[in-house]
C-alpha positions as a printed NumPy array, in Angstrom:
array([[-31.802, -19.215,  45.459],
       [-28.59 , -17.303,  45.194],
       [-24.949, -17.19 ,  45.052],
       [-22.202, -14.55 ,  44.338],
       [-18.571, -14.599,  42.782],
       [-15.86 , -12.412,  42.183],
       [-13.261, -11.651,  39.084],
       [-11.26 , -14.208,  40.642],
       [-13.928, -17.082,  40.715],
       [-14.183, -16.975,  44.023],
       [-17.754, -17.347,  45.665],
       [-18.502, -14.18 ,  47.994],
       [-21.886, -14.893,  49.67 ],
       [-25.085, -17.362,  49.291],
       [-28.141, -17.898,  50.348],
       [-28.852, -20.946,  52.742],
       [-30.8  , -22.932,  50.031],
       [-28.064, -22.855,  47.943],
       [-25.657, -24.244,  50.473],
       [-27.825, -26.992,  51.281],
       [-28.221, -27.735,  47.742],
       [-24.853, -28.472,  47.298],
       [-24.638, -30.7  ,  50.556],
       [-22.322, -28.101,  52.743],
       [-23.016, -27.375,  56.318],
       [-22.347, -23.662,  56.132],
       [-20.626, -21.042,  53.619],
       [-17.69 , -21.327,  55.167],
       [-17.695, -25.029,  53.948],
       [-19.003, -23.78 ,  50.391],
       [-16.319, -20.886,  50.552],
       [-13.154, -23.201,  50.729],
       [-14.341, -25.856,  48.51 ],
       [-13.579, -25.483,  44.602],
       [-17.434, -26.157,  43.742],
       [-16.88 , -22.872,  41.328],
       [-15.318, -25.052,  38.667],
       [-17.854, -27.178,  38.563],
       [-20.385, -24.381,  37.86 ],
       [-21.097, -24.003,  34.098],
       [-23.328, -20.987,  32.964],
       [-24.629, -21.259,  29.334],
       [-27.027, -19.082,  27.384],
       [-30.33 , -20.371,  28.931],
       [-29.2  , -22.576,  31.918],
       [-26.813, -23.426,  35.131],
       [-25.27 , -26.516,  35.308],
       [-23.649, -27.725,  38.371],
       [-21.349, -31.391,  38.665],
       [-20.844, -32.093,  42.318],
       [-20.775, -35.826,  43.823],
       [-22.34 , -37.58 ,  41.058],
       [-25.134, -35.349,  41.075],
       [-25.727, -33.003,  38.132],
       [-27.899, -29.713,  39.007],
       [-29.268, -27.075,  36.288],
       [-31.368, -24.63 ,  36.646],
       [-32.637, -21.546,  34.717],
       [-30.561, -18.277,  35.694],
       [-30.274, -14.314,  36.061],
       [-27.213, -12.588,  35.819],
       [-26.347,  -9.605,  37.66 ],
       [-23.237,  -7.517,  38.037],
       [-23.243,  -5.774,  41.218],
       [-21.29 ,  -3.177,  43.348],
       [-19.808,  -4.012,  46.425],
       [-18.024,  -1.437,  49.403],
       [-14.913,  -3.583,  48.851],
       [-15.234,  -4.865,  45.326],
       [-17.32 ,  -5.884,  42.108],
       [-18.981,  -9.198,  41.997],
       [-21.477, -11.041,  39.769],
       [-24.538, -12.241,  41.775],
       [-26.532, -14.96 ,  40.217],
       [-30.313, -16.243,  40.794],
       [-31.222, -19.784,  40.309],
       [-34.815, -20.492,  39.179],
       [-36.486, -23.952,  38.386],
       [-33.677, -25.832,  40.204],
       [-33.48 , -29.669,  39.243],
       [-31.485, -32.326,  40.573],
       [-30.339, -35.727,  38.651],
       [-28.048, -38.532,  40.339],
       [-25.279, -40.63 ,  38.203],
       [-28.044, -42.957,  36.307],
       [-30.593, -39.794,  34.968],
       [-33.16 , -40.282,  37.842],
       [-34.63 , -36.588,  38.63 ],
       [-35.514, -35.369,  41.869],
       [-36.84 , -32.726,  43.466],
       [-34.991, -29.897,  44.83 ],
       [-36.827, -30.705,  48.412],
       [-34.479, -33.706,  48.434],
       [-31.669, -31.76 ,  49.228],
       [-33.494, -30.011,  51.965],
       [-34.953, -33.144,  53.641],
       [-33.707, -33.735,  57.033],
       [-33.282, -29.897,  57.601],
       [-37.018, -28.601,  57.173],
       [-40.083, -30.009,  58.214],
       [-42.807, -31.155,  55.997],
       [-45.994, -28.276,  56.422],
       [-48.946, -31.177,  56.192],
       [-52.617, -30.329,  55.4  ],
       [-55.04 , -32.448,  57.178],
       [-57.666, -32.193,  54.589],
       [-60.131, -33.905,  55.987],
       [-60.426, -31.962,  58.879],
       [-59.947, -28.161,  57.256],
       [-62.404, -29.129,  54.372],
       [-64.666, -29.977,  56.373],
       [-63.947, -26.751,  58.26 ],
       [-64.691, -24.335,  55.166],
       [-67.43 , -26.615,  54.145],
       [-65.788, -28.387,  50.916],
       [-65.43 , -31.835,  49.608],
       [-62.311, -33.55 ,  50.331],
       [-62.117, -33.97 ,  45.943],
       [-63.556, -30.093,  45.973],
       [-60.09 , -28.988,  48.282],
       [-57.391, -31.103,  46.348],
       [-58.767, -29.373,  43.263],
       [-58.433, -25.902,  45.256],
       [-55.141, -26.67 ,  46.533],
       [-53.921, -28.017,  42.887],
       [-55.387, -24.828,  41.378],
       [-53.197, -22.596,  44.235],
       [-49.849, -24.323,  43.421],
       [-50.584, -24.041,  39.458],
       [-51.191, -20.577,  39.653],
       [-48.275, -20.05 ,  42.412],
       [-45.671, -21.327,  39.14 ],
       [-47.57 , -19.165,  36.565],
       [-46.845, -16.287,  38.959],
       [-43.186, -16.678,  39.73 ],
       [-42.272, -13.924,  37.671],
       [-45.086, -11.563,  38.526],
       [-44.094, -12.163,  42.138],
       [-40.158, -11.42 ,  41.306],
       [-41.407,  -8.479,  39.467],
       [-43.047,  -7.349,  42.893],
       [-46.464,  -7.334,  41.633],
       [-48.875,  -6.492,  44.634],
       [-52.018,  -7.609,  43.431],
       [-50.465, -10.838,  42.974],
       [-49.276, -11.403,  46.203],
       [-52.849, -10.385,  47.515],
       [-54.556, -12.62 ,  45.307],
       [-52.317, -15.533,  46.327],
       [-52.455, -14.76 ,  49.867],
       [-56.659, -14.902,  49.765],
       [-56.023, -18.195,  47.84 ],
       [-53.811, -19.894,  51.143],
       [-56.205, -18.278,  53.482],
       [-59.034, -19.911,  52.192],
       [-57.361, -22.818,  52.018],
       [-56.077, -22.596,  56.021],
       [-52.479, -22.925,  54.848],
       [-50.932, -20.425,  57.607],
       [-47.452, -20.832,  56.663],
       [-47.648, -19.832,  53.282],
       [-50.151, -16.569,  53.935],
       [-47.886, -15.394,  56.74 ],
       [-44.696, -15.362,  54.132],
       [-46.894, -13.708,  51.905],
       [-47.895, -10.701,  54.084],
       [-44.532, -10.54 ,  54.589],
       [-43.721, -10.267,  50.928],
       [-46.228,  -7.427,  50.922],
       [-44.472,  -5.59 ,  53.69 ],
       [-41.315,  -5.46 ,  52.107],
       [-40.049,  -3.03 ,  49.763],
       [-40.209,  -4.56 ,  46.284],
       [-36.517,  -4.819,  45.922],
       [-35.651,  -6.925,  49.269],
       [-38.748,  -9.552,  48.53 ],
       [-36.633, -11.969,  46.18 ],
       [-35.462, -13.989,  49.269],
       [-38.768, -13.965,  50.513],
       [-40.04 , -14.992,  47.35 ],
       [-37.278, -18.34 ,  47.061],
       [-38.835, -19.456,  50.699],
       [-42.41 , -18.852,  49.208],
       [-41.84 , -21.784,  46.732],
       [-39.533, -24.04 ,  48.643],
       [-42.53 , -23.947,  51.307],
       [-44.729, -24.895,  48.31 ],
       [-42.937, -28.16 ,  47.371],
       [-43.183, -28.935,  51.34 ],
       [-46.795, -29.09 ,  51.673],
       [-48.005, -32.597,  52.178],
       [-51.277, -34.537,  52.756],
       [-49.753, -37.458,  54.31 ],
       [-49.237, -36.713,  57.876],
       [-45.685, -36.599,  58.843],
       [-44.112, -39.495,  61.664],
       [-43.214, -36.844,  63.837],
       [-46.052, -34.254,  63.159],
       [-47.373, -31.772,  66.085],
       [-50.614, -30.011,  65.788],
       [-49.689, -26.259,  66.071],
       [-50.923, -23.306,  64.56 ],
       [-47.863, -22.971,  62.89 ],
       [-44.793, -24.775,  61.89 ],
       [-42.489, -21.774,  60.633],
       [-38.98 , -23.851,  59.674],
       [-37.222, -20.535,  58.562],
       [-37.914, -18.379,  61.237],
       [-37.18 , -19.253,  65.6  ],
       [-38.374, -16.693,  67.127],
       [-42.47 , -17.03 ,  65.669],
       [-45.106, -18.432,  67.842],
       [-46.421, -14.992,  68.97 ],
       [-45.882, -13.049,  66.287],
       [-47.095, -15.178,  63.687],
       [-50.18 , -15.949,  65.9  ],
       [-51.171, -11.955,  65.852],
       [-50.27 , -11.826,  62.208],
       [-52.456, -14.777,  60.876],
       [-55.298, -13.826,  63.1  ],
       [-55.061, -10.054,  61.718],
       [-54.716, -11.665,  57.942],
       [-57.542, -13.964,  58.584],
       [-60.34 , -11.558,  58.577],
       [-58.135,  -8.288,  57.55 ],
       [-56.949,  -8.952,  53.954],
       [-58.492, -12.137,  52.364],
       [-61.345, -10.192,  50.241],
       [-60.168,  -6.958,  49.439],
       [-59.734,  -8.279,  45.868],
       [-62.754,  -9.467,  45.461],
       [-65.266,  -6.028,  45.922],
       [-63.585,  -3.025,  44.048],
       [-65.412,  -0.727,  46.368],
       [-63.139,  -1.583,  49.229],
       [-60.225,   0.218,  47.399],
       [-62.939,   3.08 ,  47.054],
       [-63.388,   2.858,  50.606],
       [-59.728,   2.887,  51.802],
       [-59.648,   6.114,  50.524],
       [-62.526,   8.61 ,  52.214],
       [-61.545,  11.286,  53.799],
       [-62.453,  12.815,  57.248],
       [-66.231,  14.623,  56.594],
       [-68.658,  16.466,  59.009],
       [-70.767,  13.491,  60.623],
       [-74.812,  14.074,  60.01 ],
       [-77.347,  15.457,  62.626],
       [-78.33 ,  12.309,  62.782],
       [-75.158,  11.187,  64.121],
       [-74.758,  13.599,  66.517],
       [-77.945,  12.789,  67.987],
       [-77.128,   9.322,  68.248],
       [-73.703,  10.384,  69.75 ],
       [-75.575,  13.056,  72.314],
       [-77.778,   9.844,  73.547],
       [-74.799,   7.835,  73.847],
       [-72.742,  10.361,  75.95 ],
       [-75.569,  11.027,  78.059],
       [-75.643,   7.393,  79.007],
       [-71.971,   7.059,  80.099],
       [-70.971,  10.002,  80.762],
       [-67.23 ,  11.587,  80.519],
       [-64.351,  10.946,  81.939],
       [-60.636,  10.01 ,  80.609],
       [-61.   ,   6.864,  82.632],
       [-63.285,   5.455,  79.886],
       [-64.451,   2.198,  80.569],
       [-66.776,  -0.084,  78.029],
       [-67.767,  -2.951,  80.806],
       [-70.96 ,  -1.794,  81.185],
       [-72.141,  -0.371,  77.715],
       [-76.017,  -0.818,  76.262],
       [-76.051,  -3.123,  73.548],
       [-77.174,  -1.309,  70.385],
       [-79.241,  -3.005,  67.553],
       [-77.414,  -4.384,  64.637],
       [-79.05 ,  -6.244,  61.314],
       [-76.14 ,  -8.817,  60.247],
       [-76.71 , -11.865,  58.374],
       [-73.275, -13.72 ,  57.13 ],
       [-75.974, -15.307,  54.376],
       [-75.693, -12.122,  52.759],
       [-72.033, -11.66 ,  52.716],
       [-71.653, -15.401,  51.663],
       [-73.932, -14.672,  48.787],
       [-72.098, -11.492,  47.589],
       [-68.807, -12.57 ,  48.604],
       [-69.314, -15.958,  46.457],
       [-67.738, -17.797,  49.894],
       [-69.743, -20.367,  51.793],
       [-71.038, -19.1  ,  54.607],
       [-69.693, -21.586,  56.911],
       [-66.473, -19.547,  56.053],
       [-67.589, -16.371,  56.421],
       [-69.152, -17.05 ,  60.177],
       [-65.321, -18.557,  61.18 ],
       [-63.769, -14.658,  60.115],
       [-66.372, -13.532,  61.771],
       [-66.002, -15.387,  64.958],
       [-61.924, -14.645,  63.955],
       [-63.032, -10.98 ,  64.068],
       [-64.197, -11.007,  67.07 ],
       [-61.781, -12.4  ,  68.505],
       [-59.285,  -9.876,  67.345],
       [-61.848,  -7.175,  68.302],
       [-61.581,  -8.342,  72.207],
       [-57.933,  -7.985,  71.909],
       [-57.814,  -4.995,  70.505],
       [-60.283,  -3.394,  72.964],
       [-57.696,  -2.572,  75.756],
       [-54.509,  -1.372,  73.04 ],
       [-57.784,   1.135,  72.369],
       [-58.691,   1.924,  75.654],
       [-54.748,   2.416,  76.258],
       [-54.573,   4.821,  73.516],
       [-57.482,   6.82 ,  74.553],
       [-56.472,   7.358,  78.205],
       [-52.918,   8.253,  76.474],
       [-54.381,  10.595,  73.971],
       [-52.408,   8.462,  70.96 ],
       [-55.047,   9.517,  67.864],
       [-52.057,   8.129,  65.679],
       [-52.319,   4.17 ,  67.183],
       [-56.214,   4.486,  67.688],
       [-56.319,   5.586,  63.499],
       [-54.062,   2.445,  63.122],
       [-56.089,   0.457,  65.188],
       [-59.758,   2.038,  63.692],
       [-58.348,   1.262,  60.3  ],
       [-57.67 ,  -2.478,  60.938],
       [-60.877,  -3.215,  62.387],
       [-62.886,  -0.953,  59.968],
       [-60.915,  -3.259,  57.171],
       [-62.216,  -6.439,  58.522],
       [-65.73 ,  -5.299,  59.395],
       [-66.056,  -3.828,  55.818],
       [-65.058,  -6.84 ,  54.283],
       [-67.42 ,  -8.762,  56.166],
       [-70.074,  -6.566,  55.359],
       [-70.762,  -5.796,  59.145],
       [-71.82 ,  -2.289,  58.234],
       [-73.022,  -0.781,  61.518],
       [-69.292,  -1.666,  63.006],
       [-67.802,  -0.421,  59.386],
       [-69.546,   3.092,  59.832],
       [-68.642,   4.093,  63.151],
       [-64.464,   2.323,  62.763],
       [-64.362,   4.284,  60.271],
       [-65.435,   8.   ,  62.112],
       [-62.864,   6.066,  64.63 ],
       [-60.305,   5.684,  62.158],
       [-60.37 ,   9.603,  60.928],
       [-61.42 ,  10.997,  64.064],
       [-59.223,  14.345,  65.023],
       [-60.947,  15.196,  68.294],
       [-60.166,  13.644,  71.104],
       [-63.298,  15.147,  72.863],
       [-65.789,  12.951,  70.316],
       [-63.738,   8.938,  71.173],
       [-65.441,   8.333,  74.04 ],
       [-69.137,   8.162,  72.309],
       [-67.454,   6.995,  69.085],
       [-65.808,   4.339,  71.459],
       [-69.128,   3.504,  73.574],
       [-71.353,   3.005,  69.966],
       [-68.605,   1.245,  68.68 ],
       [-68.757,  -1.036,  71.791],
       [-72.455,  -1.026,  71.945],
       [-73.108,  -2.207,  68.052],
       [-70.021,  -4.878,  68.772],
       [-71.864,  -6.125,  71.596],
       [-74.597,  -7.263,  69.737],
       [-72.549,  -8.373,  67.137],
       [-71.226, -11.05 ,  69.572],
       [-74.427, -12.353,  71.384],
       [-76.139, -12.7  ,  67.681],
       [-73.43 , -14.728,  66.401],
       [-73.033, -16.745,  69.714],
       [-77.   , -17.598,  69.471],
       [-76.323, -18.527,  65.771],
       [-73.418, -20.965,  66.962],
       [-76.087, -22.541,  69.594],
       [-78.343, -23.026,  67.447]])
């Protein structure tokens, strides 16, 4: 939460929160009031009078340059709120009526990731501790914080909160403290009592309109993409390999593989062999230290992404774009990795660092073919 003032005690700019805070519809409300004077900054906290409310807060002070002048910009932290007869109150009081509550059916997603109802609460609890102990870390633009706390809300299917927090990670370090203000205020909105006026969608984002799509692709790329690459050190290792001459056994494989579709820049994969595969999601449960009930569901998430991504491939090939087919190679060989798909890990990865065109098609078709069989195994599995 922030606000900004000038040598003549004048404020300059604010952040939304802050103008909500104080009960104003917009800045240009906050601008023409005289709410400055009632703004008292001491040696360890902010203390605000306004309408028989008193506010503090722990603050940063900043002096800053500006293209027209010099102002002071200050951060508010640990906001509190206090009416005429000492009752406190949550900062989300002042933002009721604007926001919507984000509510977590529990029943229903812990019985989803194959938890107790008592097991998820303790989860969730755990989450928001660690979220405060972390405030500073995450102001400090620590990355392996954000991941870690991201893996925590995917686990615990809170959408809202990992999408802000991929976003966090996109962002240079020094533009994330907004970011990093919505993080928490989205925190203190998380309910488990469903809401009068509650809608089941995948995502109720209450800062941001235009969402539904975007959000969509990014949660279902988070989902399966970047929940565990804390958790096995060898995926760093892994991120990192660079392009190497593929065996003889590969290129045997690859000879077979071309021989059976054939070349021809209108690739097409409708009609590709399937190709054996040896998956188990038991065994990536049991290294992972997830249940496997979750593991199948990023599988089955995977999937899913994989289908969508097959014609932006396709696309790219018949436009010779190596650069998006890398992008798209890396993405997938992320997720399969993760998952511990290995067959599909291998060959996304000669995908991802792939450098002639003249070798996609086969890496395409094996790709494909391994994918394939990916699909029907887990489908059995499902009917079972």
């Amino acid at each position: 939460m922030y606000y900004g003032y000038n040598d003549e005690k004048k404020i300059v700019l604010a952040d939304e929160e802050f103008v909500t805070l104080l009960g104003f519809n917009s800045f240009k409300e906050l601008n023409a009031s005289s709410i400055i004077n009632n703004i008292q900054l001491g040696d360890e906290k902010l203390i605000i009078h306004h309408e028989g409310e008193k506010i503090d807060a722990l603050f940063l002070h900043h002096e800053m340059c500006g293209v027209h002048e010099d102002f002071y910009l200050v951060e508010l932290k640990d906001v509190n709120v206090k009416n005429s007869n000492g009752t406190a109150k949550s900062k989300i009081k002042a933002l009721e009526g604007k926001y919507k509550s984000i509510y977590l059916d529990v029943d229903k997603i812990s019985k989803e990731i194959g938890l107790s109802v008592t097991d998820y609460k303790l989860y969730l609890d755990s989450f928001i501790d660690q979220s405060i102990i972390d405030e500073s870390r995450l102001l400090e633009g620590n990355d392996k914080v954000v991941k870690n706390l991201s893996n925590l809300a995917l686990t615990l299917k809170i959408p809202q909160i990992n999408i802000l927090l991929l976003k966090i990670q996109k962002l240079p370090k020094h533009e994330r403290m907004p970011l990093v203000d919505e993080y928490y205020t989205k925190l203190v909105l998380l309910t488990l009592e469903k809401p009068d006026d509650y809608e089941e969608e995948l995502s109720d984002d209450i800062f941001e309109e235009d969402k539904n799509k975007e959000d969509k692709e990014e949660l279902l790329n988070a989902r399966f993409s970047d929940l565990l690459k804390s958790v096995d050190t060898n995926d760093e290792i892994s991120e990192n390999i660079i392009d190497e001459p593929i065996s003889n056994a590969s290129q045997v494989k690859e000879e077979k593989i071309q021989q059976t579709t054939g070349s021809s820049n209108q690739l097409s994969l409708d009609n590709v062999p399937l190709l054996s595969i040896s998956y188990d999601p038991q065994t990536a449960a049991d290294e992972l230290n997830l249940p496997v009930v979750l593991i199948e569901e990023f599988v089955y998430d995977f999937i899913e992404q994989a289908r969508q991504d097959k014609e932006h491939l396709l696309t790219s090939f018949h436009q010779k774009d190596l650069e998006n087919i890398h992008e798209l190679g890396h993405k997938l060989k992320g997720a399969a990795s993760n998952l511990r798909i290995n067959e599909l890990s291998d060959i996304l990865e000669e995908i991802q660092f792939c450098s002639d065109y003249t070798r996609l098609e086969s890496l395409f078709t094996e790709y494909w073919g391994h994918f394939l069989a990916l699909e029907e195994q887990m489908n059995q599995r499902k009917n079972s």
